[in-house]
N, C-alpha and C positions, 0 to 999 in steps of 0.2 A: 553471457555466452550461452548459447543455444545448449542443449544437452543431445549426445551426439546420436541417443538412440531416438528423438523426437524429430532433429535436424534429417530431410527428406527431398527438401528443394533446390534443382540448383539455382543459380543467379536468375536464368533467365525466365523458368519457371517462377517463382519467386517476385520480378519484375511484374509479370503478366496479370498475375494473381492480385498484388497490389495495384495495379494500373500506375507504376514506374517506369522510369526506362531503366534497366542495371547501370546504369553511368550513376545515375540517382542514388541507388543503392550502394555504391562503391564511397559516394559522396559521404552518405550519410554515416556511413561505418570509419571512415576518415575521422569523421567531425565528433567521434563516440556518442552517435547516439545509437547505435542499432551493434551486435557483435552476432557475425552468425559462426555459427561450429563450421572451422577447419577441418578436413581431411589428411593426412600425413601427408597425403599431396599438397596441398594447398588451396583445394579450393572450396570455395564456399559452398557452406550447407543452409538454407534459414528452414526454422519450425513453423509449425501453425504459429505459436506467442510471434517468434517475429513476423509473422506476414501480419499479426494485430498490430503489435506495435508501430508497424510501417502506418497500417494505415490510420492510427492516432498520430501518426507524425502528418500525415497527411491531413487532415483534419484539423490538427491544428495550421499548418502553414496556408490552407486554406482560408484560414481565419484572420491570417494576419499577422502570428505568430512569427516570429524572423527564429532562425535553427536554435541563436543560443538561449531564447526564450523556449524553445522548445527541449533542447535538452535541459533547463534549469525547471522547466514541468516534471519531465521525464524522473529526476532526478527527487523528488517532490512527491511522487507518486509510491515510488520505493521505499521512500521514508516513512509517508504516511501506513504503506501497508506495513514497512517492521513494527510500528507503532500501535497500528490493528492487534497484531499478534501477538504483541506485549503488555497488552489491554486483554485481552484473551487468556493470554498465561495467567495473569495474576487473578481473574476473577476464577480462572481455575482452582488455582490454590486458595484462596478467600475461600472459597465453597467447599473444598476438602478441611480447610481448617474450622470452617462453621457446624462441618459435620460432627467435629469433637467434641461439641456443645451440644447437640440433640438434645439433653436431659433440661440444660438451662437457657430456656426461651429467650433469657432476658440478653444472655450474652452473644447472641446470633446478629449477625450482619445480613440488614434486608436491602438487596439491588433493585431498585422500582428505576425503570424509563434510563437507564446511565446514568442514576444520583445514589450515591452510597449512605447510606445512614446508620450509624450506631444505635443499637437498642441501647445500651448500656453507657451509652452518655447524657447527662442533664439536661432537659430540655429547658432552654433558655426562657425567662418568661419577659415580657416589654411593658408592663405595667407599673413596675416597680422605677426608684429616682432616676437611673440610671438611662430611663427612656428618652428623659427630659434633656440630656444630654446630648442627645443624637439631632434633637428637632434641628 
C-alpha cells in the first residue's frame, strides 16, 4: 500500500503517466498486484513506487508475461529485497562483532567478493590420502 503522504495521483493522472487506461488500473489492483493508498473517501491515490511498479507491470506483460506470472514476479521481487536486507543486517553485525577482535588478527572474519572466510579455521590441505578419495 502506497504511504499516504507519498500517494499524490489520482486514478486518472496516474493512468496517463503510466500509459494505461484506469479501467487497467482498477483491473490490476483487483488482481493484487498494484495497492494504491485510499482516502477516507474512497478513492484512489498511487505514488511515484506505484506508477514504477505499473510500469514493470507493463513491461513485463509486454513481454509475454500473463498477470499471474507477473504477480508471482512481483511477489519474487519482495522476497529477494527482504533477503538483500537480511544479508545486509547480518554482515552488519559480523562486522561489529569482528570489531571485538581488533587486537587478534587471527580471529577476524575477512568478506572478499560475497565469500566469507574464517581466519581462524584449518585450511584444508588436498595432498594428503584422502585426496585419492575424491578422484
Amino acid at each position: 500500500m502506497s504511504n499516504p503522504e507519498d500517494a499524490r495521483y489520482v486514478i486518472s493522472v496516474a493512468a496517463e503517466l503510466s500509459g494505461m487506461h484506469p479501467q487497467t488500473l482498477r483491473i490490476y489492483e483487483r488482481r493484487g498486484l498494484i495497492e494504491p493508498y485510499r482516502t477516507p473517501g474512497g478513492t484512489r491515490r498511487y505514488s511515484e513506487a506505484d506508477i514504477e511498479r505499473l510500469a514493470l507491470i507493463q513491461d513485463l506483460t509486454g513481454a509475454g508475461v500473463n498477470l499471474e506470472g507477473v504477480r508471482r514476479i512481483l511477489s519474487l521481487e519482495i522476497e529477494l529485497e527482504r533477503h538483500r536486507n537480511q544479508i545486509d543486517r547480518l554482515r552488519r553485525l559480523l562486522e561489529e562483532s569482528d570489531a571485538r577482535f581488533v587486537g587478534d588478527p587471527d580471529r577476524r572474519t575477512v568478506i572478499r567478493m560475497g565469500v566469507v572466510t574464517r581466519r581462524n579455521l584449518p585450511a584444508i590441505r588436498r595432498d594428503g590420502p584422502s585426496s585419492e578419495l575424491s578422484k
